[in-house]
C-alpha positions as CSV (number, residue, x, y, z in Angstrom):
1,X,17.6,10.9,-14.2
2,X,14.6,11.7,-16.4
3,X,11.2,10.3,-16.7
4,X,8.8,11.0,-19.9
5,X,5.2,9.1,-20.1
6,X,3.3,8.6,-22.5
7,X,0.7,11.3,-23.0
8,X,1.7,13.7,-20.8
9,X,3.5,16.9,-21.3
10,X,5.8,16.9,-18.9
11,X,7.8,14.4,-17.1
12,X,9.5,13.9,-13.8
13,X,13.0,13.7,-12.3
14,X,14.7,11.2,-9.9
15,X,17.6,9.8,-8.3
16,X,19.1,7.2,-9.5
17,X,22.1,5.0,-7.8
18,X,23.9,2.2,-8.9
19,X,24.8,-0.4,-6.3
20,X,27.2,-3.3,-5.7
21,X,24.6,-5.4,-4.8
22,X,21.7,-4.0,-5.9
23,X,22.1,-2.7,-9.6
24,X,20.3,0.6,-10.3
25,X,18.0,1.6,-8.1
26,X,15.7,4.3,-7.7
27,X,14.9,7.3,-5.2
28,X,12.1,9.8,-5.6
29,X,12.7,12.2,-2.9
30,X,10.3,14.5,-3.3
31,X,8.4,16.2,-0.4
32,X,5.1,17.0,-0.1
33,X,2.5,17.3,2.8
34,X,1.3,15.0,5.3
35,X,-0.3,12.1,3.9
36,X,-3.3,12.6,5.7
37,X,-4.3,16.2,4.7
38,X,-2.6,18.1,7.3
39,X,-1.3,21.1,6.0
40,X,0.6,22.5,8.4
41,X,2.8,19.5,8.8
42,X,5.5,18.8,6.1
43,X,7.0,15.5,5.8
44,X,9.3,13.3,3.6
45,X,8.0,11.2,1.0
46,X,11.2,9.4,-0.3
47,X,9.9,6.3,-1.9
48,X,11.9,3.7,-3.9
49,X,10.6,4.4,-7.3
50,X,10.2,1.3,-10.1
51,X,10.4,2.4,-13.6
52,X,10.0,-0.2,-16.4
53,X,9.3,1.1,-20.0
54,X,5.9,0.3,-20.9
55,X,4.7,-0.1,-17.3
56,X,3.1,2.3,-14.8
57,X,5.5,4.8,-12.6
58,X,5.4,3.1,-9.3
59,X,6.4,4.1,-5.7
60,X,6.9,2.3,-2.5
61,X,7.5,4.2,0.8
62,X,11.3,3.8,1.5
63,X,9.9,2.5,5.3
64,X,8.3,-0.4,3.0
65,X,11.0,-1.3,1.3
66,X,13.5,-1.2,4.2
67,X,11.0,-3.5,6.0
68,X,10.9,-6.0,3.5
69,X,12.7,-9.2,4.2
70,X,13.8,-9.5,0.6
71,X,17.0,-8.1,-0.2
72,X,17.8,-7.7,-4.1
73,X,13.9,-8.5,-4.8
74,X,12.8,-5.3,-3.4
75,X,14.2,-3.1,-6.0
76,X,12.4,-5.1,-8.5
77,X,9.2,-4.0,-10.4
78,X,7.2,-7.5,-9.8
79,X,8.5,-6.2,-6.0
80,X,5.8,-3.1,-6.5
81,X,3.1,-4.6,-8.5
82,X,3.2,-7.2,-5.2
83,X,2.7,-4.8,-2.8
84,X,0.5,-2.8,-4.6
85,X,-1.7,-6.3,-5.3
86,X,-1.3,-7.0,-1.2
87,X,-2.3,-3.3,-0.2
88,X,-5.6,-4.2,-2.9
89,X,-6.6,-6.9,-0.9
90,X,-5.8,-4.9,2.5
91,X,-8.4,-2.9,1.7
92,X,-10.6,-5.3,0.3
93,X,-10.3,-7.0,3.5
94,X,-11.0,-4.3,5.5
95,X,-13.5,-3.0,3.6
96,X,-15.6,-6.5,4.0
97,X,-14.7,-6.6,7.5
98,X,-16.0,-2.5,7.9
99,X,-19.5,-4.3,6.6
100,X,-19.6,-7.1,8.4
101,X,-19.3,-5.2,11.7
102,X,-21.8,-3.1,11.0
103,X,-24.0,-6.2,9.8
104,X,-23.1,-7.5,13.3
105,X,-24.0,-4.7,15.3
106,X,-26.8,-4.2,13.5
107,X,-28.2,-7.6,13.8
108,X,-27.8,-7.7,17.5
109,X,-28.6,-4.3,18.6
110,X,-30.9,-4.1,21.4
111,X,-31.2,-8.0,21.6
112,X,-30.8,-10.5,24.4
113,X,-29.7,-13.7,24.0
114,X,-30.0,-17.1,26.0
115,X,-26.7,-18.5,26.6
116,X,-26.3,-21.8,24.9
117,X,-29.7,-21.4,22.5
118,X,-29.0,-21.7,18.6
119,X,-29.6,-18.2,17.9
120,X,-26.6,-17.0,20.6
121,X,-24.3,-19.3,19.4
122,X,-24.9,-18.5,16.2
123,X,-23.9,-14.4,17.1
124,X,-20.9,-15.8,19.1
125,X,-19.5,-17.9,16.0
126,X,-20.1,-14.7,13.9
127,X,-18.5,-12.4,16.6
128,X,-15.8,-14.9,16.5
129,X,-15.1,-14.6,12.5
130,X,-14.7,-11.1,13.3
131,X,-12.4,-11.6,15.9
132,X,-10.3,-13.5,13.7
133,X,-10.6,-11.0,10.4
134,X,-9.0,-8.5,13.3
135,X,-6.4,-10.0,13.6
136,X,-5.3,-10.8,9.9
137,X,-6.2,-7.2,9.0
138,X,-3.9,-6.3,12.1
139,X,-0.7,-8.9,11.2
140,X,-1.9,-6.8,7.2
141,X,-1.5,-4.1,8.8
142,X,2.1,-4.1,10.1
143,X,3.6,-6.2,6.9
144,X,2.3,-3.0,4.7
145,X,3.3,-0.3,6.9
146,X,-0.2,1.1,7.1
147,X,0.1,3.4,4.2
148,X,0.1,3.0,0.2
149,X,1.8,5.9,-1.4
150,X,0.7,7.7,-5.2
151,X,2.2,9.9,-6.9
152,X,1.0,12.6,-9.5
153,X,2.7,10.3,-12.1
154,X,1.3,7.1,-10.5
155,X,-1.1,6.6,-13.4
156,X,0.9,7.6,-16.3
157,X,3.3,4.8,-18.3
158,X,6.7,5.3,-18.7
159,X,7.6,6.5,-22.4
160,X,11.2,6.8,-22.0
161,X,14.3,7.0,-19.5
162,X,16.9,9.3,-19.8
163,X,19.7,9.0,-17.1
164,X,22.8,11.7,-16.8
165,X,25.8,10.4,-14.8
């Protein structure tokens, strides 16, 4: 099957399968190098791709998608702009949490406090709040599979679809 988008020169290729109970769905099985920079390290990338006219070329890890507890949902393109939403307030989350710890540390760095007086407490209910942002950016964490995939053609809309059986 062949991608064009709008704007660019040239397109891309994927698999596409149609399902019993699925409908079409697609596969983008291209590979590429490790996600986190590593050269030396090739791994897969197959990702469930969602292609809508009109709309941006999305992917989603195929670990994401298998993990889902939706069935015929998750081959959906409101599926993807989900996740990408959730993964967008993942790191939003984290990213306020990364500034609040540092706030925290910074604010009792090389202090004592008096059990029980206001100002103590008042570090304990904060060091509290952090506690619990852990944990929801942790329980984030394992819903999302830890890891948002783009592609080159992530940006670009898709112009036209041309699929050969």
């Amino acid at each position: 099957m062949g991608v064009r988008f709008t704007g660019a020169e040239k397109g891309h290729a994927i698999n596409a399968f149609e399902t019993i109970d699925k409908g079409l769905i697609y596969i983008d099985c291209t590979n590429g190098r490790n996600p986190s920079g590593e050269d030396d390290e090739i791994q897969s990338w197959d990702t469930v791709a969602y292609i809508e006219i009109g709309r941006k070329y999305g992917i989603l890890h195929i670990d994401r998608v298998a993990s889902s507890p939706y069935d015929f949902y998750t081959f959906q393109y409101d599926f993807y702009t989900d996740c990408e939403e959730a993964w967008q307030d993942y790191k939003n989350l984290l990213e306020a949490y990364n500034k609040g710890v540092e706030s925290y540390n910074k604010e009792i760095s090389g202090k004592v406090y008096t059990i029980g007086s206001p100002e103590e407490q008042r570090v304990s209910t904060w060091a509290a709040e952090i506690m619990q942002q852990e944990q929801t950016l942790n329980r984030l964490e394992k819903e999302l599979v830890t890891h948002w995939y783009e592609s080159e053609f992530s940006s670009y809309i898709i112009e036209d679809v041309y699929i050969h059986w």
